[in-house]
C-alpha positions as CSV (number, residue, x, y, z in Angstrom):
1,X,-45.1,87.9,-25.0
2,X,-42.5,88.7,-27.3
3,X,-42.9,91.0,-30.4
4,X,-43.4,90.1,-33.8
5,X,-39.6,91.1,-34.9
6,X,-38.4,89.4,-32.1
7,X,-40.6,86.2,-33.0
8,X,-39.0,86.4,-36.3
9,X,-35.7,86.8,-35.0
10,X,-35.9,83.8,-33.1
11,X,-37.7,81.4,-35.8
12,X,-34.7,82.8,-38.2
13,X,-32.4,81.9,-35.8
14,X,-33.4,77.9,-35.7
15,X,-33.9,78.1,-39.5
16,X,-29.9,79.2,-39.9
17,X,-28.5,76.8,-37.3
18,X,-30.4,73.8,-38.8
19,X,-29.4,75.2,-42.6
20,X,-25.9,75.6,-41.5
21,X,-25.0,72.4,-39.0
22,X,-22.6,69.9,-41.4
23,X,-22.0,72.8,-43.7
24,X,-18.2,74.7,-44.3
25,X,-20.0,77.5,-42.7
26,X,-20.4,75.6,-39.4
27,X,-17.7,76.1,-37.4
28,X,-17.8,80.1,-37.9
29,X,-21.5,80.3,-37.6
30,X,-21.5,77.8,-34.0
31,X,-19.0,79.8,-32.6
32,X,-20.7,83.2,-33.7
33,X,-24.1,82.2,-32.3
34,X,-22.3,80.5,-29.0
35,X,-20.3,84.3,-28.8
36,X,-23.5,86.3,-28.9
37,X,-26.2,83.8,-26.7
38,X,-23.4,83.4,-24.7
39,X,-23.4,87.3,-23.5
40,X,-19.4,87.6,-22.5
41,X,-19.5,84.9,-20.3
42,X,-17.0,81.7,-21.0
43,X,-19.4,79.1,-19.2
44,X,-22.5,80.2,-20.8
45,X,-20.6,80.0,-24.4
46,X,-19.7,77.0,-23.7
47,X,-23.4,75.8,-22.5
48,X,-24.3,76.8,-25.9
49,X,-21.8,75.4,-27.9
50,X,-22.3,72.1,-26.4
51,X,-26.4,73.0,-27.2
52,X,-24.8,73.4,-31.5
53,X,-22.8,70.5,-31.3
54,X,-25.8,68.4,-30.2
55,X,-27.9,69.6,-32.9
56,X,-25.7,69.1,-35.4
57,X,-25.1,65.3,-34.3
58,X,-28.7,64.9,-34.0
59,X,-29.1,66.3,-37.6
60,X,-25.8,64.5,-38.7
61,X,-27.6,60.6,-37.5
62,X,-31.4,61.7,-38.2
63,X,-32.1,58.3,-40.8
64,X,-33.2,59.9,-44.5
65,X,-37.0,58.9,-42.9
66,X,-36.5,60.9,-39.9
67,X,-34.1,63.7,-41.6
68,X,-37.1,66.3,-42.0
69,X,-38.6,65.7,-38.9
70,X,-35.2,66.1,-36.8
71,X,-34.6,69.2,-38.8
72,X,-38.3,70.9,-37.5
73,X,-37.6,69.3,-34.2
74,X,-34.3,71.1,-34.0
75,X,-35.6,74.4,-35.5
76,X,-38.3,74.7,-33.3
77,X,-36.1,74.1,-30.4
78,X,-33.9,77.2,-31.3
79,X,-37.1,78.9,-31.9
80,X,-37.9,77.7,-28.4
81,X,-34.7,78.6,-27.1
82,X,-34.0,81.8,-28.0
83,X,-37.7,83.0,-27.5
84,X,-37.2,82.3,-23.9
85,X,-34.1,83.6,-23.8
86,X,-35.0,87.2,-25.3
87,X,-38.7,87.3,-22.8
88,X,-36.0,86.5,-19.6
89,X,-33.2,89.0,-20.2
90,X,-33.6,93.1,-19.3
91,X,-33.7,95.5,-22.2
92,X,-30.7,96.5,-22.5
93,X,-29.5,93.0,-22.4
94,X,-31.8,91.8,-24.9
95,X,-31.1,94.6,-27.8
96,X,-27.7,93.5,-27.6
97,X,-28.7,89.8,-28.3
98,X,-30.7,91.0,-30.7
99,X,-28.0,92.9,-32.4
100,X,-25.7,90.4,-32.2
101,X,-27.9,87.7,-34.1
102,X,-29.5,90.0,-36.9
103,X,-25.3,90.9,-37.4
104,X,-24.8,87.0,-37.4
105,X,-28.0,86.1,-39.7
106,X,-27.0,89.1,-42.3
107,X,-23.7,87.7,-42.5
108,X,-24.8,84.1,-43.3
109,X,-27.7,85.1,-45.8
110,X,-24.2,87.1,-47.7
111,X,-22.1,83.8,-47.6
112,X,-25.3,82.0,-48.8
113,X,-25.9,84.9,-51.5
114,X,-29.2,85.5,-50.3
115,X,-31.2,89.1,-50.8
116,X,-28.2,91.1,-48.7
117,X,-26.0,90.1,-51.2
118,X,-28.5,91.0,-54.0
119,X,-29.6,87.7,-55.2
120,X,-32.1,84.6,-54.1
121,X,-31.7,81.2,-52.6
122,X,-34.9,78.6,-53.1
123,X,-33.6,76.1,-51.1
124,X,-35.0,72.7,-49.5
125,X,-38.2,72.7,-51.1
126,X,-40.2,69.7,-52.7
127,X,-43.0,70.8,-54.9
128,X,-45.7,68.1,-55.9
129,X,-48.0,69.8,-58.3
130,X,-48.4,73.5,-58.9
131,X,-45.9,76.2,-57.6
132,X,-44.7,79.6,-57.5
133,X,-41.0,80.5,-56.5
134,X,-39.8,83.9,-55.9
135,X,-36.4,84.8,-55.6
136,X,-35.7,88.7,-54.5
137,X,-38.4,91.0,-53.5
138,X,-40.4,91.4,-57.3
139,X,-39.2,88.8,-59.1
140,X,-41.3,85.9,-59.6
141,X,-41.4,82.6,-62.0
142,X,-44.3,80.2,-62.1
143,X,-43.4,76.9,-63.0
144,X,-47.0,76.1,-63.6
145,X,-47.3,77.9,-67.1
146,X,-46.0,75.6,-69.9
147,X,-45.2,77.0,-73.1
148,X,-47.8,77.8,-76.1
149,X,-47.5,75.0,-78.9
């Protein structure tokens, strides 16, 4: 069973690929994740850039009905992926994946000017009644308080 970091890694990982399929930051990000699941090794990066180009077709046709659901499917299957991927490979291996991707993920939470670039991204989210967003580590607004008359 994998650790709780590495759980996280890997549920971060299918979060960001989903997030950045059909964006300008595609083409970097694919090859980055193909690079670093793809361990050195030309065939294997090109198993897994095959693996990115299907998701983001699948995301790409997903009908508005169907876009949320293709968009868990395809995270969870990255999730899937790469949680199988990190419980299969030695340890030395493994903490170089590992390396590779949290280098990858802090890179695109800069681009996105997320908390490693010192601000917030609420993104993707539908509220339908009462909610709280945070943005940062202390921060927090609450849309739920309306101004005294």
């Amino acid at each position: 069973m994998l650790a709780e970091s590495l759980t996280a890694l890997a549920a971060a990982l299918g979060t960001a690929v989903v997030q950045a399929a059909g964006t300008q930051a595609w083409d970097g990000f694919r090859t980055g994740v193909a690079r670093v699941l793809g361990r050195g090794e030309g065939d294997r990066e090109s198993v897994e850039l095959e693996r990115l180009d299907r998701t983001a077709a699948a995301l790409r046709s997903a009908t508005p009905e169907r876009a949320e659901l293709e968009r868990t499917r395809q995270e969870t299957a990255w999730e899937t992926r790469l949680a199988v991927l990190l419980e299969e490979l030695a340890e030395p291996e493994r903490d170089a994946v590992v390396a590779g991707l949290e280098t990858l993920l802090a890179e695109r939470r800069t681009e996105q000017g997320g908390p490693t670039a010192g601000g917030g991204v609420v993104s993707g989210n539908t509220f339908h009644d009462r909610a709280n967003v945070q943005a940062g580590y202390v921060n927090v607004l609450r849309i739920d308080q309306r101004p005294e008359a």
